[in-house]
C-alpha positions, 0 to 999 in steps of 0.5 A, a space after each residue: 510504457 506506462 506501469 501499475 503498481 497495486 498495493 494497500 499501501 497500510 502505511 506506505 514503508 521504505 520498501 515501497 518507496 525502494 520499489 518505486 524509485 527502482 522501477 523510476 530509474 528503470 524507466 524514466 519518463 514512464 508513468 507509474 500508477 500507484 493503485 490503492 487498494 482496498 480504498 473503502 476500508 480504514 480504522 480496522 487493525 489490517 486497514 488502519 489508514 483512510 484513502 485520503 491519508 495513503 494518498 498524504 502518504 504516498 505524495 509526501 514521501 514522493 515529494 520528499 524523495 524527489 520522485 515524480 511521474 507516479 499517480 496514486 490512485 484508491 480503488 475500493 474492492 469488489 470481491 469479485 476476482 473474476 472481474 477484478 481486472 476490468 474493473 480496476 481498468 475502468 477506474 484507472 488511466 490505460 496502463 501496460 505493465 502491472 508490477 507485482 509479487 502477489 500471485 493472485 494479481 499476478 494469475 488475474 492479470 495473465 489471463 486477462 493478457 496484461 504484462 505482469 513483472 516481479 519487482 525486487 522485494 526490498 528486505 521483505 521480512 523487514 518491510 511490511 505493513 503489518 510489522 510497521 503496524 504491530 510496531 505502532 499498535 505496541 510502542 516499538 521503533 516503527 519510525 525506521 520503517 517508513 520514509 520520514 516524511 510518512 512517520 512525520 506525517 502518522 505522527 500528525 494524524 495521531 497514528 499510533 494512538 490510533 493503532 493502540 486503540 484499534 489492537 485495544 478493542 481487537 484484544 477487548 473482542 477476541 477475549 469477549 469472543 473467543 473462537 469468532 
């Protein structure tokens, strides 16, 4: 039974990382596809990490970890939700579950009459992307967020200077362009 996992993956956190090794002990020797989403977009305060970088993440942490069996795989958007599901089906290996709490995917995989399974939120508050970026963009411990293979490798690419000067022009617009 192959399963799909669809997420921004911006950075791919410890609660991520919970999620795959459960749903790996749950069904050992079944493949999981681990799709990135919006794969098109990067440098951007939601979508700071470029597809090639959420890939790096994913397999280090992976590779660290000792779980295998799993696939990453960017998938760009198309905006159009009606179509969603087919598309992502042409992109990707044949699946037959699709783990997710997001209830939109959860809505658009339904009615295209694929399995749709909740997977456990791992301390939800605590692991988010956003937290983990607020935490880089503003110098706070974000190292505890994310597998230590992911943090060494944000280190390596210059994350949280990055994410300092992507909050740096977000501030510099929004005080140019209040309202927008």
């Amino acid at each position: 039974m192959t399963g799909l996992i669809v997420g921004r993956f911006q950075p791919f956190h410890r609660g991520h990382l919970a999620t795959v090794a459960d749903l790996r002990r749950a069904h050992p020797g079944a493949p999981l596809l681990l799709v990135i989403g919006s794969a098109q977009e990067s440098f951007t305060a939601e979508n700071p990490f470029t597809a090639g970088e959420r890939v790096e993440m994913i397999q280090r942490a992976l590779s660290e970890a000792r779980i295998d069996g799993c696939l990453p795989i960017p998938v760009p958007d198309i905006h159009q939700h009606a179509q969603w599901v087919a598309y992502l089906q042409g992109l990707v290996p044949a699946f037959d579950v699709i783990y997710t709490n997001n209830p939109l995917t959860r809505l658009l995989f339904e009615r295209a009459g694929i399995r749709v399974e909740l997977p456990p939120l791992i301390e939800r508050e605590k692991f988010q992307g956003v937290v983990v970026r607020r935490r880089l963009a503003h110098r706070e411990n974000w190292q505890e967020l994310v597998p230590p293979a992911v943090a060494r490798y944000i280190e390596e690419i210059g994350g949280p200077e990055r994410l300092r000067r992507i909050a740096e022009r977000s501030a510099a617009l929004a005080t140019t362009h209040p309202g927008s």
